[in-house]
C-alpha positions in Angstrom: -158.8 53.9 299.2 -155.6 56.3 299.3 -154.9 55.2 303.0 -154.4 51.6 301.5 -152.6 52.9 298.1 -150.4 55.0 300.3 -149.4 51.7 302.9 -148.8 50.0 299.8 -146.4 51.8 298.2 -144.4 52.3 301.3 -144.0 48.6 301.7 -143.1 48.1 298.0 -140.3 50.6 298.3 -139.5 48.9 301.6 -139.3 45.7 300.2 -137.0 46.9 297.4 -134.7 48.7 299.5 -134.4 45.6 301.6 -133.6 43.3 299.1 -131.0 45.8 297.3 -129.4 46.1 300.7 -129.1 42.2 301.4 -127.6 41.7 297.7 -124.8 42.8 299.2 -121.8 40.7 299.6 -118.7 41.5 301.7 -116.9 41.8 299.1 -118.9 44.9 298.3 -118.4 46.9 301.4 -114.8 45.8 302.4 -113.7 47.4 298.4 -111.3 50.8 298.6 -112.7 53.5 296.5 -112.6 53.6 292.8 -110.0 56.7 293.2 -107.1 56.8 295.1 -104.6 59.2 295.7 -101.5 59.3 293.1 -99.1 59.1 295.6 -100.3 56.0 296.7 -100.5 54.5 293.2 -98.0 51.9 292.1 -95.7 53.3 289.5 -96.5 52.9 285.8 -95.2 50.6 283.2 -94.6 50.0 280.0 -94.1 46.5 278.4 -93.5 46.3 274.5 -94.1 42.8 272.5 -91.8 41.9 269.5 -93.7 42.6 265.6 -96.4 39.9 265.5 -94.6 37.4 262.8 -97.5 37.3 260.2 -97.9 40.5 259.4 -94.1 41.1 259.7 -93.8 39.0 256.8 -96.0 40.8 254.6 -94.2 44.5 255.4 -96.5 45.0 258.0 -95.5 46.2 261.2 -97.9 45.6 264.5 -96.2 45.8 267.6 -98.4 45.2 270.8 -98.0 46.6 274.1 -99.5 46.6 277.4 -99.5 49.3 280.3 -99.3 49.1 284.1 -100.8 51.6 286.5 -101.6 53.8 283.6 -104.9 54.0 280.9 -103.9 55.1 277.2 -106.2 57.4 276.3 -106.1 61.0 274.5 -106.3 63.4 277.3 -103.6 66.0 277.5 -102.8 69.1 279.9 -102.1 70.0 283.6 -105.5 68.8 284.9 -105.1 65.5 283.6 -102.0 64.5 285.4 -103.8 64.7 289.0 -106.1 62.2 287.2 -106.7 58.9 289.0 -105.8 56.2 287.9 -103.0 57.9 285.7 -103.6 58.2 282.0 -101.1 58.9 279.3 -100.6 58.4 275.8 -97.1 57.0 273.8 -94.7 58.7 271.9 -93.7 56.3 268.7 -90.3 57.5 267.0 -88.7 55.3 264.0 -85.1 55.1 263.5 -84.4 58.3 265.1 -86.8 60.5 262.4 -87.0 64.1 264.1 -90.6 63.6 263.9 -92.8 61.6 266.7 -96.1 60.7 267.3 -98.5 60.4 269.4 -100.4 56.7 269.7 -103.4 57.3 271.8 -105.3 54.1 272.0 -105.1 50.8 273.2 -105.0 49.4 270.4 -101.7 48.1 269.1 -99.3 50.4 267.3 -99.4 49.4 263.1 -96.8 50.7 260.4 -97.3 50.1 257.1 -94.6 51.0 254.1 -91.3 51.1 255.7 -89.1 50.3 253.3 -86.8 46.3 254.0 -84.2 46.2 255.9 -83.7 47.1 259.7 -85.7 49.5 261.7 -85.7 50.6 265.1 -88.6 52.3 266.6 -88.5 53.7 270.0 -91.9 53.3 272.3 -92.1 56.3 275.6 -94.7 56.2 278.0 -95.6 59.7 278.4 -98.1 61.5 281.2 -100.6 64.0 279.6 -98.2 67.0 279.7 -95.8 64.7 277.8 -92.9 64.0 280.5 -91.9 60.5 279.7 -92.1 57.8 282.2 -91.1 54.9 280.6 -89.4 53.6 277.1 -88.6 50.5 275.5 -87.1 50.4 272.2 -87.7 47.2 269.9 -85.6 46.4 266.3 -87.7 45.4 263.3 -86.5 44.0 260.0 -88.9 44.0 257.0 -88.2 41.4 254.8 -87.9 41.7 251.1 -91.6 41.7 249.3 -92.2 40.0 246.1 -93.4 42.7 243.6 -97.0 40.7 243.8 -97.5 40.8 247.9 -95.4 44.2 248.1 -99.4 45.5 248.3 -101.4 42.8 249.3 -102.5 44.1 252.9 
């Protein structure tokens, strides 16, 4: 009775193996590797949208952007810029303030409560020891708000 359990587990894990190796495609096994080195790497970008209009309107500031060759996320130090692919993070500054921060997500960059008028806020691509790569600055006006939509978010 082993003998026979024995055979057929062997075949079952046969089978399995089999069938795992002829679900691949060519496609599969002609892929480079997930990690290649930076020096090979295409150099990154950064592209910065206008204020989406809608919110804009209401004194709400949401600027989209999108990154090329490098993965916004919040990892800082030496170790992380051998990382591949590259990850960084952005530097926002508005209208020259001393202060700057940091914008660590993908998601897009939102401002709330700057006062109407013109604005100009200044976007850097930075690697995780904060050397910038890349910067595109974009002008904003806030338009006047009602007294009655000056907090309706």
């Amino acid at each position: 009775m082993r003998s026979s359990f024995r055979h057929l587990a062997i075949a079952a894990a046969g089978a399995i193996f089999c069938a795992a190796a002829w679900a691949q495609t060519a496609a599969d096994t002609g892929r480079p590797a997930a990690v290649i080195p930076l020096e090979s790497e295409a150099p990154p970008k950064l592209h910065v949208y206008a204020p989406l209009a809608g919110p804009l309107a209401r004194g709400v500031v949401i600027v989209q952007y999108r990154t090329e060759n490098t993965r916004i996320i919040p990892v800082f130090g030496a170790a992380a810029v051998e990382v591949s692919p590259r990850v960084g993070h952005l530097h926002v500054t508005l209208d020259d303030r001393p202060g700057t921060w940091a914008h660590t997500s993908a998601d897009p960059i939102i401002v709330v409560g700057l006062k109407p008028g013109a604005h100009k806020m200044l976007i850097e691509l930075a690697d995780p020891n904060h050397k910038i790569i890349a910067s595109e600055t974009i002008n904003v006006t806030v338009p006047e708000q009602k007294a009655a939509e000056a907090h309706k978010h």
